[in-house]
PLY file of the C-alpha trace (Angstrom):
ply
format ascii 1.0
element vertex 75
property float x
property float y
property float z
element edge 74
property int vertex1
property int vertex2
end_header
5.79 -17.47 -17.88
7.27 -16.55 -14.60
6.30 -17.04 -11.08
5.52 -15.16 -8.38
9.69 -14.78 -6.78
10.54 -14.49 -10.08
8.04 -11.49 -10.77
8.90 -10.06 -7.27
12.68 -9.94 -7.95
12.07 -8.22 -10.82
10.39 -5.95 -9.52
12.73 -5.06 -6.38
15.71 -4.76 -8.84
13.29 -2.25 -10.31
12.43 -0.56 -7.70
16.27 -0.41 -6.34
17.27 1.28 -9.82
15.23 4.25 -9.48
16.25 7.21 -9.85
13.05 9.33 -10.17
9.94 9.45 -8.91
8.74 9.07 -12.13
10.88 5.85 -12.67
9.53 4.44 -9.81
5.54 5.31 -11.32
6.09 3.62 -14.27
7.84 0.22 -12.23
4.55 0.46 -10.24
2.60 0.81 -13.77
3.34 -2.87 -14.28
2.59 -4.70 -11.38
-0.37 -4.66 -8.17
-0.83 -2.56 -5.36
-0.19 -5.87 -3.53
3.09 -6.21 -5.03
4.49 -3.18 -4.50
3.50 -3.77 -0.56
5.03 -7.19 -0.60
8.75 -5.68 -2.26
8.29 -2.60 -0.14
8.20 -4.06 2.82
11.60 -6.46 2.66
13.59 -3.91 1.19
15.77 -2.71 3.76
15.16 -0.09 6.22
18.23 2.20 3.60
16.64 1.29 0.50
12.82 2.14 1.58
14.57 5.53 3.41
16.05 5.84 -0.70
12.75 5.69 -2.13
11.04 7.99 0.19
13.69 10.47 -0.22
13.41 10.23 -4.37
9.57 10.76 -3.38
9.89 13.77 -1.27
13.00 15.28 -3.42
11.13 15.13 -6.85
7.60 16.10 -5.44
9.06 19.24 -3.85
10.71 20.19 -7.36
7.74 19.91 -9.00
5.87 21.61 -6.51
8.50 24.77 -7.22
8.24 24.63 -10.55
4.02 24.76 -9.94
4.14 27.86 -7.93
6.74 29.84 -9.54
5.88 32.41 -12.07
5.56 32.28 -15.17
8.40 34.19 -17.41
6.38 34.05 -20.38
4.65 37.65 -21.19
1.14 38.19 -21.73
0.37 41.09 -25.03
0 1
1 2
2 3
3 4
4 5
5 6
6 7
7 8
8 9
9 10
10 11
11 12
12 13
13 14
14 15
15 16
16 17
17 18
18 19
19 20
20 21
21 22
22 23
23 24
24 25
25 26
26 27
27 28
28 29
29 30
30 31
31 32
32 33
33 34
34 35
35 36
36 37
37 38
38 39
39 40
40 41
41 42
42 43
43 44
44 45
45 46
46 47
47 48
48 49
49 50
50 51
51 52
52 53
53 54
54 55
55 56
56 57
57 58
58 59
59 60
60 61
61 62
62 63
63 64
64 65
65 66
66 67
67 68
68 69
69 70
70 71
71 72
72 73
73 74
């Protein structure tokens, strides 16, 4: 069983690997809201400005692909 720095620096070094939004969904997946909050706020100011950035890059793609229309052909 781990403890509680041992289950928060995994989940940092989880956090620091994303590369998606939806990587960083499915590290959230696995542990609390509180958590999250408690390894959000020591990252450092470049690594939360990282995350944000996946966050805003990948939910603006999707948002595209959402509103653009559809090349399939109706009969």
């Amino acid at each position: 069983m781990t403890n509680d720095s041992e289950t928060l620096a995994q989940l940092k070094t989880a956090i620091v690997k994303a590369q998606t939004v939806g990587d960083i969904y499915a590290v959230i997946e696995d542990y609390t809201y509180q958590e999250f909050e408690q390894v959000y706020q020591k990252l450092t100011p470049n690594q939360q400005t990282r995350l944000e950035a996946i966050r805003d890059r990948d939910t603006h793609l999707q948002l595209i692909a959402i509103h653009q229309p559809s090349n399939l052909t109706t009969a």
